[in-house]
C-alpha positions in Angstrom: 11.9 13.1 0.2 11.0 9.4 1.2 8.0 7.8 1.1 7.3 7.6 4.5 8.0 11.4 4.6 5.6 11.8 1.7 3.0 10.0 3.3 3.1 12.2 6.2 2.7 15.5 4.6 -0.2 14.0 2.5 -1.9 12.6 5.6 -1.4 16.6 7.0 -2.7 17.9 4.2 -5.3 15.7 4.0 -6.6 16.9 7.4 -6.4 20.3 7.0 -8.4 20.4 4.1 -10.7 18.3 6.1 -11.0 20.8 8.9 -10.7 23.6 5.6 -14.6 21.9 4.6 -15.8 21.3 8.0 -15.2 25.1 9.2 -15.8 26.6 5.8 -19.7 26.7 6.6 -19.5 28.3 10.0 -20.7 32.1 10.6 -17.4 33.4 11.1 -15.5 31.8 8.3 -12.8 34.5 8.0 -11.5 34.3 11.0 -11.9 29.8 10.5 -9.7 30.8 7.4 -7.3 33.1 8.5 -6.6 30.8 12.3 -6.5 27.9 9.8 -3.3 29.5 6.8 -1.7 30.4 10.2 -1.4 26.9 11.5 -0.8 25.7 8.0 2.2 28.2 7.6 2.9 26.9 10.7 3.0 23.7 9.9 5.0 23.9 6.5 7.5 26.1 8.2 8.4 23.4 10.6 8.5 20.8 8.6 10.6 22.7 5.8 12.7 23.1 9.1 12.4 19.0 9.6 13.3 18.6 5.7 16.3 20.6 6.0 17.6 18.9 9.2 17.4 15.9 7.7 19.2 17.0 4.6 22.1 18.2 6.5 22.5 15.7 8.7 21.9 12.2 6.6 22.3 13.4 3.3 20.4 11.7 0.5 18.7 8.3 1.7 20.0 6.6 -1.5 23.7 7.7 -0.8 22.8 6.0 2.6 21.6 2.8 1.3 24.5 2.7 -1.2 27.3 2.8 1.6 25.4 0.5 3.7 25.4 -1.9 1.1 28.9 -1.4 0.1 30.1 -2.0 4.0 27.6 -5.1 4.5 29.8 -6.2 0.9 33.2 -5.3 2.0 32.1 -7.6 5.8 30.8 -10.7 3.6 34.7 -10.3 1.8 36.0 -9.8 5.5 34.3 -12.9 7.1 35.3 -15.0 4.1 38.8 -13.9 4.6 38.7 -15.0 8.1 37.5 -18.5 7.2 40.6 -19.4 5.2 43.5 -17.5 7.6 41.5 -19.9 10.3 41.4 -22.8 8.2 45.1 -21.9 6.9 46.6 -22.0 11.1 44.6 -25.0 11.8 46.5 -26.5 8.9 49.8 -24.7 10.1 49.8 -26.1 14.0 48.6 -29.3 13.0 51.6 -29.6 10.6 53.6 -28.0 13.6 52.4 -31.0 16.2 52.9 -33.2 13.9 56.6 -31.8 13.8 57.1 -32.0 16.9 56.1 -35.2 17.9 58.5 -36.3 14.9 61.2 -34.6 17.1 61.0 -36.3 20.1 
């Protein structure tokens, strides 16, 4: 999981367990406890569901980062590429002009 996703589920679980103290010393605890594992399981259930979306869907955050790296690599090879066909035809049609005014 990332960090951000790890954060969340502590910040969760850092409030129920606040609520878990607050409610613990009311008169009808038992039913405090049993409303609060429901929302709980409730909770945890969708964000297993969340987990596994993710999973499926993006794949591994590091295998991510690698191909996004590996492309940003691949334009930097690309753009430099560019620069010397460019400077190559600027060469080429001045060479051509210069040809060509020879001609006439």
């Amino acid at each position: 999981m990332s960090d951000i996703q790890d954060a969340r589920m502590l910040s969760i679980e850092q409030r129920l367990l606040s609520i878990e103290k607050d409610m613990s010393g009311s008169s009808n605890s038992a039913e405090v406890e049993k409303a609060l594992n429901a929302y709980q399981h409730q909770v945890l259930s969708k964000l297993k569901a969340i987990r596994s979306k993710i999973l499926e869907e993006g794949g591994d955050v590091g295998t991510i980062k690698k191909e996004r790296d590996e492309a940003m690599a691949q334009n930097a090879l690309l753009k430099k590429d560019i620069e010397k066909q460019n400077y190559r035809i600027e060469h080429l049609i001045k060479a051509l002009n210069e040809a060509e005014q020879r001609n006439q």
